[in-house]
BAVOSE-266584 format. One record per residue (C-alpha): residue number from 1; x, y, z. Coordinates in steps of 0.001 Angstrom, whole numbers. Layout:
<tinus>
[tinu NUM,[X,Y,Z]]
...
</tinus>
This chain:
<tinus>
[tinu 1,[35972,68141,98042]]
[tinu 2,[32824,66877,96967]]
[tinu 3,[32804,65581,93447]]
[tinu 4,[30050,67959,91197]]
[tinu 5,[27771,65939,88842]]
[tinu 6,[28392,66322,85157]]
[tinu 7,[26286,69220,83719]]
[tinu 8,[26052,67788,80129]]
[tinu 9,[25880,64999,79018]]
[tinu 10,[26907,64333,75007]]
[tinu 11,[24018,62529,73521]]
[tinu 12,[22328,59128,74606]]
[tinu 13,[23357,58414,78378]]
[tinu 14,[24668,54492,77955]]
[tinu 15,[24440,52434,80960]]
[tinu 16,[23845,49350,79008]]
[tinu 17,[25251,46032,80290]]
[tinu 18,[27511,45749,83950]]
[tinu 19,[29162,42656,84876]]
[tinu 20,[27886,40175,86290]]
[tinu 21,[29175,39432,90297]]
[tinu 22,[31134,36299,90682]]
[tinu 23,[28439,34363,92259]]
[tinu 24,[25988,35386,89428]]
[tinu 25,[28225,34625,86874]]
[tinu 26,[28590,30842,87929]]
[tinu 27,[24949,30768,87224]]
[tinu 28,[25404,32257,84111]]
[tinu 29,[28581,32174,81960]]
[tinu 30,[28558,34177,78622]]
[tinu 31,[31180,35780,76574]]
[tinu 32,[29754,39112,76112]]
[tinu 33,[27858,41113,78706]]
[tinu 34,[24059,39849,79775]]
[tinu 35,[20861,42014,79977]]
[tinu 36,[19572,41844,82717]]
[tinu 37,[15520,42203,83338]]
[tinu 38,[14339,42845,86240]]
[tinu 39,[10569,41625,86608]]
[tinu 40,[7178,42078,88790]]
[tinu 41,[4597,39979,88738]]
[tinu 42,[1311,40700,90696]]
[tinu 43,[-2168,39423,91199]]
[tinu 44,[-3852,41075,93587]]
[tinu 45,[-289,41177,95850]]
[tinu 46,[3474,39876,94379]]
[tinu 47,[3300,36652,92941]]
[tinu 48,[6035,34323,94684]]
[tinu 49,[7654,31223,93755]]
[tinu 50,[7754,31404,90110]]
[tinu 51,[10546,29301,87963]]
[tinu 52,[12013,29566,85025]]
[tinu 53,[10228,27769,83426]]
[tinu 54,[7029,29628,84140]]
[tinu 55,[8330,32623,82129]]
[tinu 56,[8651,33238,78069]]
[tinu 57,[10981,36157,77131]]
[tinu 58,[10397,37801,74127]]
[tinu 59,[13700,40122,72521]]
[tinu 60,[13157,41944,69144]]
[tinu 61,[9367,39729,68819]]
[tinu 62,[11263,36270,69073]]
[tinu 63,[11708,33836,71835]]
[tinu 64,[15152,34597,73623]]
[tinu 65,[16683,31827,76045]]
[tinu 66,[17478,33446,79089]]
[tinu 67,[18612,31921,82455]]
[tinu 68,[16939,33492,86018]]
[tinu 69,[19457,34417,88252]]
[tinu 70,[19330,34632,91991]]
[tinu 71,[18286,37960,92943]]
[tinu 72,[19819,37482,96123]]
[tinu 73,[23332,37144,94907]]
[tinu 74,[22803,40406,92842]]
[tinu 75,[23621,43284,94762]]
[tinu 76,[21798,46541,94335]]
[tinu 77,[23076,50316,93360]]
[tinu 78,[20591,52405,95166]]
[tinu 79,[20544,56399,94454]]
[tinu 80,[17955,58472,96209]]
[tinu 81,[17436,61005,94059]]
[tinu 82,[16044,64116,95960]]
[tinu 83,[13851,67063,95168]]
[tinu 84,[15797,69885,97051]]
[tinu 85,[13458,72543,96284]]
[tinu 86,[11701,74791,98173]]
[tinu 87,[8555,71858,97989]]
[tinu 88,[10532,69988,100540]]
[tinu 89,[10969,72155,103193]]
[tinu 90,[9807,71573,106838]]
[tinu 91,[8236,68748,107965]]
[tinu 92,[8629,66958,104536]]
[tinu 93,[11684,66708,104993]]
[tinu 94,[12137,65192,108376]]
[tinu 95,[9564,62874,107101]]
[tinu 96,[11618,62093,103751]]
[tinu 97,[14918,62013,105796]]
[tinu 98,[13825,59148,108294]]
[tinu 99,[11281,57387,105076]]
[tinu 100,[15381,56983,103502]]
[tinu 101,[17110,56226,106606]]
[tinu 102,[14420,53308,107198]]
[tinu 103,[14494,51580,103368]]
[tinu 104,[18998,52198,103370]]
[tinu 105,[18985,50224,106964]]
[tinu 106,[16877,47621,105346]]
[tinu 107,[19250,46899,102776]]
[tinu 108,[22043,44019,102711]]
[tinu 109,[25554,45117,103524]]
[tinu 110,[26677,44153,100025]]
[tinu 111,[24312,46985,98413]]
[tinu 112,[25694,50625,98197]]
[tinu 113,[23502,53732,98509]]
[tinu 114,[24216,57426,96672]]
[tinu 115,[22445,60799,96795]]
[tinu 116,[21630,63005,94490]]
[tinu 117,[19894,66262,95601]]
[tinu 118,[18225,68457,92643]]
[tinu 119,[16817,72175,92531]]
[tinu 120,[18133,74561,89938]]
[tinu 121,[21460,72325,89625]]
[tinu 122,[22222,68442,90538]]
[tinu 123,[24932,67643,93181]]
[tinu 124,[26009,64519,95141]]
[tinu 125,[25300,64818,98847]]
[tinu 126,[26888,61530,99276]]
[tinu 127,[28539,59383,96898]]
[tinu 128,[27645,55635,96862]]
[tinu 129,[29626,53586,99652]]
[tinu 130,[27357,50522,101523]]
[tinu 131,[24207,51440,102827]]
[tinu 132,[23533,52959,106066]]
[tinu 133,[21256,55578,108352]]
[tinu 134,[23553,58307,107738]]
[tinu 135,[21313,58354,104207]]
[tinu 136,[18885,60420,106339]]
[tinu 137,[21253,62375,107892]]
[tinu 138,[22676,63589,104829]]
[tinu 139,[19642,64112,102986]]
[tinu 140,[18798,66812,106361]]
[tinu 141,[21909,68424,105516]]
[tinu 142,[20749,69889,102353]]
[tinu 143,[18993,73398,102840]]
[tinu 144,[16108,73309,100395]]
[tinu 145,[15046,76245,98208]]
[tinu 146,[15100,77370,94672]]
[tinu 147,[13109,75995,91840]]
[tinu 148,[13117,72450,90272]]
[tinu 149,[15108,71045,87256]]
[tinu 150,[13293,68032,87895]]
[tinu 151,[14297,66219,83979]]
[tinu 152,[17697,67590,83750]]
[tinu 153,[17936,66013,87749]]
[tinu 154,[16436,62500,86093]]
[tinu 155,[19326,62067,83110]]
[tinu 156,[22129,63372,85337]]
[tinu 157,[21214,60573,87867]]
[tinu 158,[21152,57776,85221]]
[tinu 159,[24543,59410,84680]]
[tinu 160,[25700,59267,88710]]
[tinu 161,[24597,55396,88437]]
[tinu 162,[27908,54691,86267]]
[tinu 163,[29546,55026,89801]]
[tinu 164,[27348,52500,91285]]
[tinu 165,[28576,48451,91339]]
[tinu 166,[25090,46662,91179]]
[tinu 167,[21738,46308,89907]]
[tinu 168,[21162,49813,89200]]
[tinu 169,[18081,51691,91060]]
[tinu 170,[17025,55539,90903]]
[tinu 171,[14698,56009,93869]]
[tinu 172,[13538,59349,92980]]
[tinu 173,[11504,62187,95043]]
[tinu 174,[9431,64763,94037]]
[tinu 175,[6384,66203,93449]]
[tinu 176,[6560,65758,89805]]
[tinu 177,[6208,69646,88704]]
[tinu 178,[9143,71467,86743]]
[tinu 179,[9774,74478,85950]]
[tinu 180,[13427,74877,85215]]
[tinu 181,[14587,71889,82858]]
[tinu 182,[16309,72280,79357]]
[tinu 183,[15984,68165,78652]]
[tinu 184,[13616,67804,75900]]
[tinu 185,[11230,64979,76735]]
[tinu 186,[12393,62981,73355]]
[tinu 187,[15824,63100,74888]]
[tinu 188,[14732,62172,78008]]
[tinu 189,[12792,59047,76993]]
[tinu 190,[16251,58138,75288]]
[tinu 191,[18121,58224,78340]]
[tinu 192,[15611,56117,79970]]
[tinu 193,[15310,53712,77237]]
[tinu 194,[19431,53194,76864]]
[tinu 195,[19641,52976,80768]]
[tinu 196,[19428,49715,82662]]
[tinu 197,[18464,51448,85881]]
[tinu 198,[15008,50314,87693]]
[tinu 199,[13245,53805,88102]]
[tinu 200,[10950,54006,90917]]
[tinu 201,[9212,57264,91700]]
[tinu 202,[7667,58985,95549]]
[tinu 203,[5463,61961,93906]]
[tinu 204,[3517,63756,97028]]
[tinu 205,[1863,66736,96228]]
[tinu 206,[3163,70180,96028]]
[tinu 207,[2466,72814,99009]]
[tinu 208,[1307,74959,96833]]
[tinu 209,[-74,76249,92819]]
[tinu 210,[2499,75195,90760]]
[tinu 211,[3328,78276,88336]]
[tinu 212,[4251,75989,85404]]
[tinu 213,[2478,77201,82088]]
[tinu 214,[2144,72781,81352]]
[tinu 215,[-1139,70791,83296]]
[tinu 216,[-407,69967,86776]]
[tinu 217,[-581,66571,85523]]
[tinu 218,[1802,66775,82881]]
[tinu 219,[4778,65793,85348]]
[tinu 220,[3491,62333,87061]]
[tinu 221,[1878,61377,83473]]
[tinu 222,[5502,61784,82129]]
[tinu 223,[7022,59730,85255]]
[tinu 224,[4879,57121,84981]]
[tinu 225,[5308,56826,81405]]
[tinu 226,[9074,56477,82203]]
[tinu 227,[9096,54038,85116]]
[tinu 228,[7194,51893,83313]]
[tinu 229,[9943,51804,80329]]
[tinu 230,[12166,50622,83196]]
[tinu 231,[9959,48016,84387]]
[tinu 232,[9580,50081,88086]]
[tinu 233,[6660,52199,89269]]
[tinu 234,[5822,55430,90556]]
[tinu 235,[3868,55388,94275]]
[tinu 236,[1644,58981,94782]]
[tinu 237,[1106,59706,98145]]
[tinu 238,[-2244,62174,99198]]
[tinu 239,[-491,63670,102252]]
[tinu 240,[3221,63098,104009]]
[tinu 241,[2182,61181,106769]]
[tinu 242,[2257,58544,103917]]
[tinu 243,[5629,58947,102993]]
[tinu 244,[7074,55850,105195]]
[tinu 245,[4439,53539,103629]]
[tinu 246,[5446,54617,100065]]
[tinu 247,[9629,53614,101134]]
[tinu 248,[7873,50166,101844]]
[tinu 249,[5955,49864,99114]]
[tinu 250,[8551,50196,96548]]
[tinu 251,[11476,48220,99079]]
[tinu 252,[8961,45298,98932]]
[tinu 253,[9071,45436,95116]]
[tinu 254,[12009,45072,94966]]
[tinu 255,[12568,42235,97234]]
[tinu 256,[10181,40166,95308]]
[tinu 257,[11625,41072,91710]]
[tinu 258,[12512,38323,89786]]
[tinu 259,[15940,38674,87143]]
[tinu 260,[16422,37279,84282]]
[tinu 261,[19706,37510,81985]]
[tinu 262,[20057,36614,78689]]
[tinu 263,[23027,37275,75806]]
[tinu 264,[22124,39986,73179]]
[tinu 265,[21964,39176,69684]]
[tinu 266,[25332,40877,68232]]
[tinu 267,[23058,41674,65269]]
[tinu 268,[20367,43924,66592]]
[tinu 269,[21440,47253,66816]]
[tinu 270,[19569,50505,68016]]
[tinu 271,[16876,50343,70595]]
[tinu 272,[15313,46432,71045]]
[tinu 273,[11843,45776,72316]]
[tinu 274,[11583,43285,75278]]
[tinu 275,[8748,41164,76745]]
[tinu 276,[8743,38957,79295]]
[tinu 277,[5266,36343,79403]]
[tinu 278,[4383,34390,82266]]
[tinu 279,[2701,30980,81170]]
[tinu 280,[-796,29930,81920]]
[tinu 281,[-1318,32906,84454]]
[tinu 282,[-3816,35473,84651]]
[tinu 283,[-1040,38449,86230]]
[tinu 284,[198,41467,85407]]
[tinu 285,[3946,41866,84228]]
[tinu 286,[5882,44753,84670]]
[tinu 287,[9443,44838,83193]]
[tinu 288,[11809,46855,81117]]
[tinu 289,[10172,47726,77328]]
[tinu 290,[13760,46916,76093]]
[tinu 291,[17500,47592,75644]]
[tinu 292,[19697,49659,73943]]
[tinu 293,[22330,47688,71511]]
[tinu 294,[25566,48788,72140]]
[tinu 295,[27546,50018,68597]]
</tinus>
């Protein structure tokens, strides 16, 4: 029987800090746990080919040494997290079904792949084991419907990720409008902020009015908001037929991701800013805003 996600989840969710791999650890040995930060770096397109030495990293306003690992040796913890709603119904859902199938078969066959479906509760459809097509089958599975706890969906899957082995990623689909969630936003920034999961975000538009009482735009400003804590994005599509360009888009981001890993300060304690500089560039840097200091 199919494991149920947990329905509550007793204050901050704390994801902070998984161990290294073997072969990442030879790169960099260190007593306690590293933070990892996963970093984009774009100029009109990914900028390839940077060094270490081309980057400054900033923790708590000071320079931090760091060390960047090989983000090839680091295997990823994919879970698609998706909107089982009534929204998705149809053609979307073929659409989102082979879009999955296509970015899990790209994968390496050290990276393992969950999924999450969400409506008016959160359930695993299938619980992370290496990557494979049968992500799309699963996903088709699912009988859509109901409304959307889209929020309480987004904390229980940073939850779901403590099952994953890997650089933690929440690939998540919707079309950004709730209208069932108890999380409070506060609480869900928290969650974000103490997680070390890269969020990445597929909004399409809904089929229809959404009969929230917020702005339509209330739920893709607050996505965006909370990718970018992560250091990830969110891609909005105008129509479905878009859909497989929006699976590349973000598997492309994260091929060209650079990691860095550095020890935290024993010190610090509560939430630390991070920022990561690249020297004598004109780019834009996207990474995580910071970490959570474990107690």
């Amino acid at each position: 029987m199919r494991r149920a996600l947990p329905r509550r989840i007793s204050g901050v969710v704390l994801l902070l800090g998984f161990s290294l791999p073997t072969d990442a650890a030879e790169q960099f040995r260190v007593e306690a746990r590293a933070v990892l930060v996963d970093v984009a770096v774009t100029a009109r397109g990914p900028v390839r080919g940077l060094r270490e030495e081309d980057f400054e990293l900033l923790v708590a306003g000071r320079p931090k040494p760091f060390r960047m690992l090989d983000r090839e040796s680091l295997a990823l913890a994919v879970l698609f997290a998706m909107d089982g709603s009534a929204s998705t119904a149809g053609d979307r859902r073929l659409r989102l079904a082979d879009g999955a199938r296509r970015f899990a078969g790209a994968l390496t066959s050290r990276d393992t792949c969950g999924v999450v479906s969400f409506s008016t509760t959160a359930r695993w459809v299938r619980e992370f084991t290496p990557c494979g097509p049968d992500i799309g089958e699963r996903l088709l599975q699912t009988a859509p419907g109901g409304a959307t706890a889209l929020w309480d969906g987004v904390v229980l899957s940073l939850a779901a990720l403590h099952d994953g082995a890997g650089r933690p990623v929440l690939l998540l689909f919707t079309d950004a409008q709730d209208n069932l969630s108890w999380t409070r936003r506060e609480h869900l920034r928290q969650a974000v902020q103490a997680s070390e999961t890269l969020l990445y975000a597929i909004v399409a538009p809904a089929p229809r009015a959404s009969r929230n009482l917020r702005p339509d735009d209330y739920g893709p400003r607050l996505l965006d908001e909370l990718a970018g804590i992560t250091g990830g994005r969110v891609v909005t599509i105008r129509s479905d037929a878009d859909l497989e360009d929006a699976f590349e888009q973000v598997l492309l981001d994260l091929r060209v991701r650079y990691v860095l890993a550095f020890t935290p300060d024993p010190d610090l304690k509560g939430f630390v800013p991070i920022e990561v500089r690249v020297r004598s560039r004109q780019v834009r840097v996207r990474a995580r805003a910071g970490y959570t200091a474990r107690p």
